[in-house]
Every structure is written in C-alpha cells, then in structure tokens.
N, C-alpha and C positions, 0 to 999 in steps of 0.2 A: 222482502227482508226488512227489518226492525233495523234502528241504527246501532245495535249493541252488534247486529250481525254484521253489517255493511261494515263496523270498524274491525271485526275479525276479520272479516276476508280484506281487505285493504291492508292488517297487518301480517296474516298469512303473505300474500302476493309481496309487499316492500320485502319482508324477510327472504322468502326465497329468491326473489331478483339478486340479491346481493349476498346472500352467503356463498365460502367458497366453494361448498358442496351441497346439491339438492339433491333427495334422494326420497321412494316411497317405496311401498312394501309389495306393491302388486300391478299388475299392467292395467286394469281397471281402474284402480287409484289414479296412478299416471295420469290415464285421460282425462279420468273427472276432474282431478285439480288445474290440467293445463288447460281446460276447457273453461271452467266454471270461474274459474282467475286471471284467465288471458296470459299467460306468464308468455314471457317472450325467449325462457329457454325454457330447455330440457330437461324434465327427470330423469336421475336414473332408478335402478328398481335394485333391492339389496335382500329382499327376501324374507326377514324376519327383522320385528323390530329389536331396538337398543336394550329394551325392558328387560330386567333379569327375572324372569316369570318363570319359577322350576316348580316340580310335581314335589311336596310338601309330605303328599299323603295323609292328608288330613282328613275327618269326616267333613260332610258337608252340611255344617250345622244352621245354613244358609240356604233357604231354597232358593229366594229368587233375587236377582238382582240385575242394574243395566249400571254402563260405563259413559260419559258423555256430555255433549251439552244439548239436553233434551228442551230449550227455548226454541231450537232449530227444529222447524215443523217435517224437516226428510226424517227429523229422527223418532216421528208417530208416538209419541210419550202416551198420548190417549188410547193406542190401541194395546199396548201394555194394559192400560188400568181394564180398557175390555175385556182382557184376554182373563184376567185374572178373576173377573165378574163370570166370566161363564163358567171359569173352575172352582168360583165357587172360595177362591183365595180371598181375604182381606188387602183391600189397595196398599192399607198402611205397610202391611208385611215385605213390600219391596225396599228394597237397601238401595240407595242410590249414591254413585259416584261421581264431581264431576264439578264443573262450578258454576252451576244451575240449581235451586234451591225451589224446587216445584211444590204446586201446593195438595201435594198428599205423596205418603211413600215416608221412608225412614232415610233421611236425606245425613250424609256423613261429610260432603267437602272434598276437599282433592287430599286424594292420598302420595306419600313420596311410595318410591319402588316397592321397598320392604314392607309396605303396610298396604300397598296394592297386589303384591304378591300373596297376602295373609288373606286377601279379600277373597281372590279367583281361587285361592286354596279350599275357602272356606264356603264359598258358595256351589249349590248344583246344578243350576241354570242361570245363564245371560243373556238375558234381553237383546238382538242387537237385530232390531227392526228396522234400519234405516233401509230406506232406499239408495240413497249416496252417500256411498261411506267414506268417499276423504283416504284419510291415512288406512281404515277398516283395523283399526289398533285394536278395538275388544275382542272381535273373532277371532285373531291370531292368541293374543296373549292370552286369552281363558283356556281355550279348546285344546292346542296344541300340549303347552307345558303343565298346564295344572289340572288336566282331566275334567274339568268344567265343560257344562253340554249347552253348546251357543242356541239361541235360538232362531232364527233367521226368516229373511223373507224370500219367495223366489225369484221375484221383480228387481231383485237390486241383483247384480250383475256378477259383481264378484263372490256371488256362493257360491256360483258355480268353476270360479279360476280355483277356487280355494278348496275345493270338492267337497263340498259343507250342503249338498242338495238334501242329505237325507237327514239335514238336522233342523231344513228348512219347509214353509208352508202356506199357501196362499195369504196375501196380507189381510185377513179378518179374522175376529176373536174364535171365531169356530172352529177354522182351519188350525188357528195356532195352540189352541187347545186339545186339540186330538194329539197336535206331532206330541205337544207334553204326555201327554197319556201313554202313547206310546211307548214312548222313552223309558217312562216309567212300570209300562210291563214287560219292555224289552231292554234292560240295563246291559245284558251281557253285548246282545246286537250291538249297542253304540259302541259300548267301551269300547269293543272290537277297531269300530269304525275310528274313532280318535284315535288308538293306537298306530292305527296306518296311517295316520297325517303327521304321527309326531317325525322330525326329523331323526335320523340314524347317526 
C-alpha cells in the first residue's frame, strides 16, 4: 500500500474505533473491514446503504462507468481498460467517479447523492471489479435502486452474499466481456434478475 492508502485505512480504522455507531452493509464487508483494520470492535450489518439511490427511469445514456478509489490496486482499474479493449470500447468512454483522477477514462470527481443518483440513473453498466470491496457501496446502490447492471467478479466474495453471480465473471478481459455481451442479448433475463434483488 502507497501512503495515500496507509492514511486511508488509518483514518478508516481512528474513525470507526470511536464513532458511537459502526455499521456496514454486508457480512463479507464486516469481515474484510475487521480484518484488513484490526478494529477492536464490532460491526453491525444494516442492509442497505444511507444513499438515496431511487429508479429515475431514465435511459441510459451512459454505457459504461466505475464508482471508487481506483489508486487501490483490489480495485483492478486496468482490467477495466482490458475489458473495454476486447469489446472493442474506447478507454476514454468510461465516466469515472470517485477521488482518484486516473490517467485515461472521463474522470468527473466526487459527486453529492443527487448527482450520484443522476449517475447510476444514467448509466447501463458499473464496473465493480474489486476483489475486496470494503463498504461494496457501488454494487448495492447501482443494481438495486436504479436498474444499473453491475459488473462483478467471481473471486470477491460478496457477489455471492449479494446474489449478483449472474452478473458476474472470471477476473479477465475475456470473461468480462462475454457476461457484457450477454447482457446485452439478454436484457429482459437481467432486468428480471435485478427486479428480484430490489427490496419490497
């Protein structure tokens, strides 16, 4: 880890030691944060994040895009630009979120709710290749509320808490290239499959 990362996870960990409530989104998360932080308490697990992330109905005048801070090498920034080289996508063409300012992709900054709501509204895939996802806040908030079709890997852990396997795909450009293809000859399949994850 880089020192920009060592002071994140150092201000991660000071924060959660001492807030009067800690809390993450999934049992996977849990682990990897108590793990990867040494935290000396407990999370709890709350289900869905704070984020007001509602279905819009918007087209998706956005194909592709990733949420995050992609300096952190779990979060495979490169196999993104892969993936997008075997489909044959322009690298520029990814919208990027987040406060990582990488060098290729159409990079925008951190957005507040409302303009991060207009993002997942407006895009048709999310990149969310990591292996350790931490909080795993883009999977949720795209896929669930705003009908945004995550892209995932099968090696990270919570795709599977999350039942996101069929929107997921071995971590290489090839593999991650077909689930797109797929997706996109099979749109009614997925929707399907998102609709049974959004909550009732």
């Amino acid at each position: 880890a880089n020192n920009s990362q060592i002071g994140f996870y150092d201000g991660c960990k000071n924060h959660l030691e001492n807030c009067e409530i800690a809390s993450t989104i999934s049992d996977v998360a849990k682990n990897q944060i108590e793990s990867k932080l040494g935290l000396k308490r407990k999370l709890e697990i709350i289900g869905y994040p704070i984020q007001e992330i509602t279905d819009l109905k918007w087209i998706k005048g956005i194909m592709f895009g990733t949420v995050g801070r992609l300096f952190d090498s779990y979060k495979r920034y490169e196999l993104i630009g892969n993936t997008l080289d075997v489909l044959g996508v322009p690298r520029a063409s990814l919208v990027i979120v987040g406060p990582d300012r990488p060098n290729w992709g159409k990079y925008i900054g951190l957005l507040d709710t409302e303009t991060l709501n207009q993002f997942y509204n407006s895009t048709k895939f999310i990149f969310c290749l990591s292996y350790l996802e931490f909080l795993s806040l883009p999977l949720i908030e795209s896929c669930i509320p705003s009908g945004t079709y995550p892209i995932c890997c099968l090696d990270n852990p919570i795709v599977k808490e999350l039942n996101l396997i069929e929107f997921a795909a071995e971590p290489n450009p090839i593999s991650l290239a077909q689930k797109i293809n797929d997706i996109e000859v099979n749109p009614k399949k997925y929707d399907e499959l998102l609709n049974e994850l959004r909550p009732i």
